[in-house]
C-alpha positions as CSV (number, residue, x, y, z in Angstrom):
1,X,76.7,114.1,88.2
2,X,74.8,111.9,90.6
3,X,77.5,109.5,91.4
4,X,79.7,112.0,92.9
5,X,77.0,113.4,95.3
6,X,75.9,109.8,96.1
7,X,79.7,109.6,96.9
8,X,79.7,113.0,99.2
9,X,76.4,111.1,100.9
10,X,78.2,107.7,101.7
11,X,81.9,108.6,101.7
12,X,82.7,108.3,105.6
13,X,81.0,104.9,105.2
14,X,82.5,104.0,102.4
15,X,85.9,105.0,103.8
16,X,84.9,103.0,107.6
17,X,83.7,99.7,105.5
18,X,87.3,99.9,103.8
19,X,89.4,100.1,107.3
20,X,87.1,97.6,108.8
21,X,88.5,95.2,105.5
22,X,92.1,95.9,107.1
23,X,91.6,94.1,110.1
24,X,90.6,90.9,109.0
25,X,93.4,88.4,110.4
26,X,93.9,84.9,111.8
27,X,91.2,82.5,110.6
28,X,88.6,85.1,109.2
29,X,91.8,84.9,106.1
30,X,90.8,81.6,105.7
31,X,87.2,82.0,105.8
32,X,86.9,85.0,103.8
33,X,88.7,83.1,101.2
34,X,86.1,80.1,101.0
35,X,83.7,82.5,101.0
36,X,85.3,84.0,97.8
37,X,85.3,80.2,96.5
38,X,81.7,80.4,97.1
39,X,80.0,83.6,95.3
40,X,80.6,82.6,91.8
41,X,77.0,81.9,90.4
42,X,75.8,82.3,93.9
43,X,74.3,85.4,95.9
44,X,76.9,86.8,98.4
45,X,74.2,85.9,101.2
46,X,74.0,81.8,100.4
47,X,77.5,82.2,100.2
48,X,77.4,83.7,103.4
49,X,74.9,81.5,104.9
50,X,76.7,78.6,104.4
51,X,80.2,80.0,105.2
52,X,78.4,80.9,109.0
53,X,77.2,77.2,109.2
54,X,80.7,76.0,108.4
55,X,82.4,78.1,111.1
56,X,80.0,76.8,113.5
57,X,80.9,73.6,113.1
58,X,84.9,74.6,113.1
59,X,85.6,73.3,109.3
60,X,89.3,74.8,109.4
61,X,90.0,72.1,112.5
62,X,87.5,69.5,112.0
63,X,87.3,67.0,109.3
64,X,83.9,68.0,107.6
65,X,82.6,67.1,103.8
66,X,81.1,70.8,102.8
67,X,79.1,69.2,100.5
68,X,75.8,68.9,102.7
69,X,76.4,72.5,103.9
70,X,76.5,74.0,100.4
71,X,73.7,71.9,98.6
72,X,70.7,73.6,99.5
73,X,72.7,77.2,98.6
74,X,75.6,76.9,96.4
75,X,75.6,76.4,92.5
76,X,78.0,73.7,91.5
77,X,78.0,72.7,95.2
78,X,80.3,69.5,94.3
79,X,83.0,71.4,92.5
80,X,82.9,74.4,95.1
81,X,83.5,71.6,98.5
82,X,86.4,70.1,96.5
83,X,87.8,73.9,95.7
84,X,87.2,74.6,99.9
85,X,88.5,71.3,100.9
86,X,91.8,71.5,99.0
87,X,92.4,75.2,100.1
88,X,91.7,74.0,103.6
89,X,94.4,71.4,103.1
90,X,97.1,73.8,101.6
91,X,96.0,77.2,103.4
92,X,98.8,77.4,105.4
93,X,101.5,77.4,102.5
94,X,99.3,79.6,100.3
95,X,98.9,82.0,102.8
96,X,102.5,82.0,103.6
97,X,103.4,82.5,100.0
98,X,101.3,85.0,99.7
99,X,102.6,87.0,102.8
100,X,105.9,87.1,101.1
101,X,104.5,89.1,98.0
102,X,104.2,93.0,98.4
103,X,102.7,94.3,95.0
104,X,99.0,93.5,95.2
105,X,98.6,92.5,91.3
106,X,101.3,89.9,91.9
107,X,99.3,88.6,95.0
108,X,96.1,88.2,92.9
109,X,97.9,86.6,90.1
110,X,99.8,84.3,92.9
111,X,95.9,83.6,94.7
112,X,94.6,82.3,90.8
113,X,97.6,80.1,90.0
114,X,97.9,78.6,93.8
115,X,93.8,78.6,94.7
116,X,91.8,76.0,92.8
117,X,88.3,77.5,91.8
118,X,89.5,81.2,92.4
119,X,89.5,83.9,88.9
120,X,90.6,87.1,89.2
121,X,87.4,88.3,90.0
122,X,87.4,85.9,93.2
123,X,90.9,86.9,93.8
124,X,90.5,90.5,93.7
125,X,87.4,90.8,96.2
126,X,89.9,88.0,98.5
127,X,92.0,90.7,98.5
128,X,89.7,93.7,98.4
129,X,88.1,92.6,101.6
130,X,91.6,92.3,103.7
131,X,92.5,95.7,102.9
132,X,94.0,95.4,99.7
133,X,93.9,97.8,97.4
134,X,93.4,99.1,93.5
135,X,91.8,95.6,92.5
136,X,88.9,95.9,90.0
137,X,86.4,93.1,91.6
138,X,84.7,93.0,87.7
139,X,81.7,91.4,88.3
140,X,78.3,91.7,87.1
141,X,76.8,94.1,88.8
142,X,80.3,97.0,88.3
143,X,80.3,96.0,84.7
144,X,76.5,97.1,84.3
145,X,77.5,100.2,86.1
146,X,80.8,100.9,84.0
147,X,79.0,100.3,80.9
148,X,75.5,102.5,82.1
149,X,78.7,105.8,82.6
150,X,80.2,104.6,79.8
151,X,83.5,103.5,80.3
152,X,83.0,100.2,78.6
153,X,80.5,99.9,75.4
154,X,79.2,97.0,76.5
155,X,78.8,93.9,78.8
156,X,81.9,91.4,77.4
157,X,80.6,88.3,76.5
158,X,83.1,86.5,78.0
159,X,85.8,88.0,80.9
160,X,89.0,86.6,79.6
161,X,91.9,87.4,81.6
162,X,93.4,89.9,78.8
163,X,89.5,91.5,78.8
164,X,89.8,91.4,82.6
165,X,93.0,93.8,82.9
166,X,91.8,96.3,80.0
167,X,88.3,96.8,81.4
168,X,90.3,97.3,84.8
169,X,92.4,99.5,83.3
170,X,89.6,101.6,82.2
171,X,88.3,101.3,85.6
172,X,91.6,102.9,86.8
173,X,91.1,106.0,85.0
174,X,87.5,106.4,85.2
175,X,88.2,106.6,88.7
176,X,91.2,108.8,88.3
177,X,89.0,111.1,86.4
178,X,86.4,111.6,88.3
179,X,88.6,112.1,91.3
180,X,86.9,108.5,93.7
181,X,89.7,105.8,94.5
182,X,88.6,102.8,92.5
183,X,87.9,100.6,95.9
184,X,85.9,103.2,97.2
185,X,84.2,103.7,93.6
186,X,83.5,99.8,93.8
187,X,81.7,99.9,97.3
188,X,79.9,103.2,96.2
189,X,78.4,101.0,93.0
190,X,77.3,98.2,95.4
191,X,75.2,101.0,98.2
């Protein structure tokens, strides 16, 4: 199967990438957070882009309307600088009441109900980028790949929470089965 030696090629990678995730602390949290807020509908590199420009210009401590930063980048710019302005006005108490959770499905659930703007699939990669693990970051480009080794039939139409947690489950023992942890499965898919 060509996705298991792809995974012998890029494994001690793969495994580095996934303890670099473990040592985000302090204020790259908070910025790896708006980032998630950011992606939906827009590439991980404007996202990026414009999460660089707002550290430059210190948005966690300065009082700064995103919206100029994110126009030229970000779909849905308006709604996405109201989602980062209210998490930068209730990070602290989010992240504290996220610190007090161990099991990391309740954290992700905890992230969707306390984070305006933020799914599950937000949630997860949140989480799957602090060293998290066993989150299914379901986006486009891992459901083309679950359904091309068919694990799912086909792309859902719609990624209702209920469809979110079966396709993961799937994902779970797809990865099981063919013997590659699921986050390491998921950063083998995007190399």
């Amino acid at each position: 199967m060509e996705l298991i030696s792809n995974y012998k090629e890029r494994k001690e990678e793969i495994r580095s990438r996934l303890k670099d995730f473990k040592k985000i602390k302090g204020n790259k949290l908070f910025y790896e957070l708006c980032f998630c807020l950011l992606t939906p509908q827009s590439s991980a590199k404007r996202a990026d882009y414009c999460i660089q420009k707002l550290k430059e210009l210190d948005f966690l401590n300065n009082k700064i309307n995103p919206v100029s930063i994110l126009k030229q980048k970000i779909r849905f710019h308006n709604h996405k600088s109201s989602y980062l302005l209210e998490f930068k006005k209730n990070h602290k108490s989010i992240f504290e009441g996220l610190n007090k959770i161990e099991d990391n499905k309740e954290k992700r659930n905890y992230l969707v109900k306390n984070v305006k703007g933020l799914g599950l699939k937000e949630a997860s990669h949140f989480l799957r980028n602090t060293g998290h693990e066993n989150l299914a970051i379901l986006d486009r480009h891992i459901l083309k790949n679950l359904v091309k080794l068919n694990v799912i039939p086909q792309l859902p139409k719609t990624l209702t929470p209920k469809k979110y947690f079966e396709i993961e489950g799937k994902f779970v023992e797809f990865s099981k089965m063919i013997k590659i942890p699921m986050d390491e499965l998921d950063l083998l898919f995007w190399s």
